[in-house]
C-alpha positions in Angstrom: -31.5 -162.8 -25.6 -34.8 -162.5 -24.8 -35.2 -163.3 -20.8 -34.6 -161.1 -18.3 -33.5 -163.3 -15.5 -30.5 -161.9 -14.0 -29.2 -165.0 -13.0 -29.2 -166.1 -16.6 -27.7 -162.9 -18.0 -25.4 -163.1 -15.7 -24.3 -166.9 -16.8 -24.0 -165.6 -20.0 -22.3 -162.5 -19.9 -19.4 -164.8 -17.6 -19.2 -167.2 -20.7 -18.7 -164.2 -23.4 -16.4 -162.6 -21.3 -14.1 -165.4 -22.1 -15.0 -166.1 -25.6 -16.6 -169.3 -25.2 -18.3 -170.7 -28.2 -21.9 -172.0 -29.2 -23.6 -170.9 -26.6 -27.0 -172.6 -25.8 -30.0 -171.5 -23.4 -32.5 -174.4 -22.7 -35.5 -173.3 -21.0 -37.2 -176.4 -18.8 -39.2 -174.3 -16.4 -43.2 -175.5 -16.8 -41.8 -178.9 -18.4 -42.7 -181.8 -16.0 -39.9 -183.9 -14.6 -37.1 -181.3 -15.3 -34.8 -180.5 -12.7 -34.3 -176.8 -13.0 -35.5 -173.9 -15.1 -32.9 -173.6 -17.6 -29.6 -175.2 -18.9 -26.9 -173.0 -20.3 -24.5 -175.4 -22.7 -21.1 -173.9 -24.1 -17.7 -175.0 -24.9 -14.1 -174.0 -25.1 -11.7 -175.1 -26.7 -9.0 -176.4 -24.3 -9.0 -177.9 -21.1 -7.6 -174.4 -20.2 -10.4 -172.3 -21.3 -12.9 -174.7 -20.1 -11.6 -173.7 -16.5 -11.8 -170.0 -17.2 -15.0 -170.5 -18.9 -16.0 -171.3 -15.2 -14.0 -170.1 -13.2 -15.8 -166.5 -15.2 -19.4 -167.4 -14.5 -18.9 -168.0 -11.4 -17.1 -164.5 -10.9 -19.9 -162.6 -13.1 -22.5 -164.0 -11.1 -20.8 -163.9 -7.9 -20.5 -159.7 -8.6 -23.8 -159.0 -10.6 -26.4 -161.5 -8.7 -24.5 -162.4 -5.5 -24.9 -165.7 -5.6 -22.4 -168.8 -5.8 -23.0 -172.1 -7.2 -24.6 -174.7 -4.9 -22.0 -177.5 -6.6 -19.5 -177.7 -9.5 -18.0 -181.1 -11.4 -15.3 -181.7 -13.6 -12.5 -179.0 -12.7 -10.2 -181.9 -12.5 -10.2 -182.6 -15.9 -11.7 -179.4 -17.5 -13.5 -181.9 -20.3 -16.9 -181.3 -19.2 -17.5 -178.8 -16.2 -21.2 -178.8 -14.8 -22.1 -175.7 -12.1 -25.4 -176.3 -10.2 -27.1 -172.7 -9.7 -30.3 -174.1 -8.4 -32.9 -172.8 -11.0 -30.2 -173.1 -13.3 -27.0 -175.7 -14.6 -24.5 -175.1 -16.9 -22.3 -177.1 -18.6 -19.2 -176.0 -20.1 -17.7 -178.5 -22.7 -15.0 -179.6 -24.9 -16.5 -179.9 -28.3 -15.8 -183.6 -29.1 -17.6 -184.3 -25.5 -20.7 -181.8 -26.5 -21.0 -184.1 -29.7 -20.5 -187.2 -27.7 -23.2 -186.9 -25.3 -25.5 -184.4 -27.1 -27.6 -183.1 -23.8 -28.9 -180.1 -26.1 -31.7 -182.3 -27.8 -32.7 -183.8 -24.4 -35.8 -182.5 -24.6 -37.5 -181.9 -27.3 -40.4 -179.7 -26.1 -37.8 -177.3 -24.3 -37.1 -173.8 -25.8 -33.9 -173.4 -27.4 -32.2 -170.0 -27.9 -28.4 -169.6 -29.5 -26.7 -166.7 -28.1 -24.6 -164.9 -30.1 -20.5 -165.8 -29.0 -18.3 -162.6 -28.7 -15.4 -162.7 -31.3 
């Protein structure tokens, strides 16, 4: 991974730390109309390891950058969990929902960067 934004790294490291899988970094910042600087997409694959998925970040980023997450969806159901960071959103998904709604081609003049999963 290229950027250095602590925040970011810190998103990311949470999501390896628990294995999750196809991990996606969307940078939006400079791109008119979007609502944050970056998106990070992932996905488990249960309903179980969605939770951890974010129930991780939010302890990574909680220990390395001190911050919490301004809002976070979907922990009922653990299908499709969104955390609001401000400058930053992920979304952590089950794969058929990833497929179904397909947020990672959005925007087409966004920078897209795969990050390697841990195995």
């Amino acid at each position: 991974m290229k950027e250095k934004n602590p925040l970011l790294l810190s998103i990311i490291e949470g999501i390896q730390e628990k294995k999750g899988k196809n991990i996606l970094t969307i940078k939006l910042k400079g791109i008119s109309g979007a609502i944050c600087d970056y998106f990070v997409i992932c996905e488990g694959n249960s309903p179980t390891q969605v939770s951890a998925l974010a129930e991780s970040v939010e302890e990574v980023v909680q220990k390395k950058v001190n911050e919490s997450p301004i809002r976070v969806q979907g922990q009922q159901r653990a299908e499709w969990i969104g955390m609001d960071y401000g400058d930053v959103i992920v979304h952590i998904f089950l794969p058929e929902l990833r497929s179904f709604y397909n947020i990672d081609l959005l925007w087409e003049d966004a920078v897209l960067e795969r990050v390697p999963s841990v195995e």
